[in-house]
C-alpha positions in Angstrom: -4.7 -13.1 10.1 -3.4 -9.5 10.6 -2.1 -8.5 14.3 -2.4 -4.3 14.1 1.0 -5.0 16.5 2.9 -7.0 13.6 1.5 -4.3 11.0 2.7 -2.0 8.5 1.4 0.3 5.6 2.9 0.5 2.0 2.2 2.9 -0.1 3.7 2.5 -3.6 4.6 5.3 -5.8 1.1 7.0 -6.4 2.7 10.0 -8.0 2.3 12.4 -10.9 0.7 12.3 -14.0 0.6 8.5 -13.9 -2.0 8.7 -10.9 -4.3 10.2 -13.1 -4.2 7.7 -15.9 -4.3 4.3 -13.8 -7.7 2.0 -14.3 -10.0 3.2 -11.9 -7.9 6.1 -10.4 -10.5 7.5 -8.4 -10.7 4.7 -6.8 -7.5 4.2 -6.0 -7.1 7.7 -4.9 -10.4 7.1 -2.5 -8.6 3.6 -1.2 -4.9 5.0 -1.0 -6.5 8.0 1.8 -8.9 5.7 3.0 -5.9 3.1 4.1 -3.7 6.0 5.5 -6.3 7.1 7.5 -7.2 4.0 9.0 -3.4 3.2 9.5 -3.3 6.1 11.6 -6.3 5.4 13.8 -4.4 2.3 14.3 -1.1 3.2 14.6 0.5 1.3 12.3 3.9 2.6 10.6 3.9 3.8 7.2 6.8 3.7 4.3 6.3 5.2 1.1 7.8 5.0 -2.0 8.3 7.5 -4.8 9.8 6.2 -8.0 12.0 8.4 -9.8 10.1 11.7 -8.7 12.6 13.7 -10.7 11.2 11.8 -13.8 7.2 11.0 -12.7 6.7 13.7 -10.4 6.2 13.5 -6.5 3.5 12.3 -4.7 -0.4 13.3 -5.6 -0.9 15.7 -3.5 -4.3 14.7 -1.6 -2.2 11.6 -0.4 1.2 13.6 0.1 -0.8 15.9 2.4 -2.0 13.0 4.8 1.6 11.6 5.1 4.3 14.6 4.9 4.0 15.9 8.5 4.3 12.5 10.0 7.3 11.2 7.4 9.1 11.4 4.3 8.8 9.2 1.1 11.7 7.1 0.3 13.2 8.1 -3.3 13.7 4.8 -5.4 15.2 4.0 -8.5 14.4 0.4 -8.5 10.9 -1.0 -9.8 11.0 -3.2 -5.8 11.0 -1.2 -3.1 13.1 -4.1 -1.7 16.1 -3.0 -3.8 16.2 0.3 -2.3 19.1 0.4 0.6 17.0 3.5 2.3 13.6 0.9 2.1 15.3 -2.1 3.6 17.1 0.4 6.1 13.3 1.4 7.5 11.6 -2.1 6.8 14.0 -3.2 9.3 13.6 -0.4 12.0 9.8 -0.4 11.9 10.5 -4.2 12.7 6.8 -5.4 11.0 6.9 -8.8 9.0 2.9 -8.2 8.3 2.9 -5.5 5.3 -0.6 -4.1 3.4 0.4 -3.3 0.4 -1.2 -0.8 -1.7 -0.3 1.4 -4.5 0.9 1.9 -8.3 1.7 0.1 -10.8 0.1 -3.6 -10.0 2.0 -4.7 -12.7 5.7 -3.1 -12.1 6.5 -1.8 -8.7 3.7 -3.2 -6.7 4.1 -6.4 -8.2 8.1 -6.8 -7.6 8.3 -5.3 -4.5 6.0 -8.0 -3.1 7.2 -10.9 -5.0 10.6 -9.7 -2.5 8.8 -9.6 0.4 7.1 -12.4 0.3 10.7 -14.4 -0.9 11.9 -12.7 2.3 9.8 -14.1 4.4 7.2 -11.2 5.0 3.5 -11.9 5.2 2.2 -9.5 2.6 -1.7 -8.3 2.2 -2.2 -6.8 -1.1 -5.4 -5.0 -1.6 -6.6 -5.5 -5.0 -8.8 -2.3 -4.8 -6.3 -0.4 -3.6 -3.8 -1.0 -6.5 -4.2 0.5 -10.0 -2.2 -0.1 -13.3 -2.6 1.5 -16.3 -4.3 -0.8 -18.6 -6.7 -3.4 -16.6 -5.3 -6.2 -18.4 -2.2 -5.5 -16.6 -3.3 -5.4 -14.0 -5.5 -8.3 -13.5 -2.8 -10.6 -14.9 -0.3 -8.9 -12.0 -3.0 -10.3 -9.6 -3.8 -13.5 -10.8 0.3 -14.4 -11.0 0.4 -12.9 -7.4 -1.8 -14.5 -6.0 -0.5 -18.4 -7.9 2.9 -16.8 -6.4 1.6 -17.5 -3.0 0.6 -13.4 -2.1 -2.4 -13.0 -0.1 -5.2 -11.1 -2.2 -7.8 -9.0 0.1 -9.8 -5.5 -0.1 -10.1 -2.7 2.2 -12.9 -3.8 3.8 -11.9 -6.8 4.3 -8.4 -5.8 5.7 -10.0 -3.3 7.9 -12.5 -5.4 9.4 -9.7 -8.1 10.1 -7.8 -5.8 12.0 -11.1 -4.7 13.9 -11.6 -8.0 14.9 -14.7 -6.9 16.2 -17.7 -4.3 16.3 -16.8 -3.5 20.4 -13.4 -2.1 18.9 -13.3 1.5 20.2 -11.9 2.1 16.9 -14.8 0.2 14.9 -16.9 4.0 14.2 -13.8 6.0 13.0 -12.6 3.5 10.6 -15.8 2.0 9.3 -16.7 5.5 8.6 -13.5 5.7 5.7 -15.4 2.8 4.1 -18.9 4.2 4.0 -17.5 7.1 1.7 
């Protein structure tokens, strides 16, 4: 079960062109603000990723606008977040071992930076409609071996209502309201 003060965010490389042509990608785009948003009401830390921005592009800019004044995406060259010395550098300082994952592609980056997490000891949430590949087959195959690799498969509401715990949470109106949309 997720403790909001064991808690981080991950958002994975939803960038460019690519963020357009995912399964689903309004969807995703929908989840990806909804999660931020609800991170924030909770306090939770955020890292994001950008992969190879000088190739893919940077950030969409509906989620880059949520997240640049608060912090700055980590640049990666690996497909796992978790061989990225700047990544492991502020895994470490948020000091979280609870991690929601969500982001692009199930398949690639999503897939091996939790596969490394979880190896590493890390608790990891992924929300399946929260990540996004390009062809569906990709992606449901990325969740099913997830999920026979021992990874914890959830969804938004599901996450958010765990880390409610309950409907007295002061916080229960702001963040329910993200899901409603």
């Amino acid at each position: 079960m997720l403790e909001i003060e064991n808690t981080a965010l991950l958002v994975i490389d939803v960038q460019g062109k690519l963020a357009s042509m995912v399964h689903e990608h309004e969807r995703l785009l929908l989840h990806v603000q909804y999660f931020i948003k609800a991170s924030e009401a909770f306090d939770l830390p955020i890292l994001w990723t950008e992969q190879a921005p000088d190739k893919i592009g940077g950030t969409v800019e509906s989620i880059k606008n949520l997240l640049i004044s608060k912090i700055k995406p980590i640049h990666k060259r690996s497909f796992s977040c978790y061989q990225c010395p700047e990544f492991l550098e502020q895994l470490k300082k948020i000091n979280k071992r609870q991690i929601i994952v969500i982001g692009i592609e199930t398949h690639v980056c999503v897939y091996q930076t939790v596969r490394d997490l979880h190896a590493h000891g890390y608790q990891v949430q992924l929300i399946a409609d929260a990540v996004s590949s390009r062809h569906k087959f990709d992606h449901e195959i990325a969740i099913a071996r997830m999920r026979n690799e021992g990874i914890t498969i959830t969804s938004a509401e599901m996450v958010i209502c765990e880390l409610l715990k309950t409907a007295d949470n002061p916080k229960f109106k702001q963040v329910m309201a993200y899901i409603k949309k």
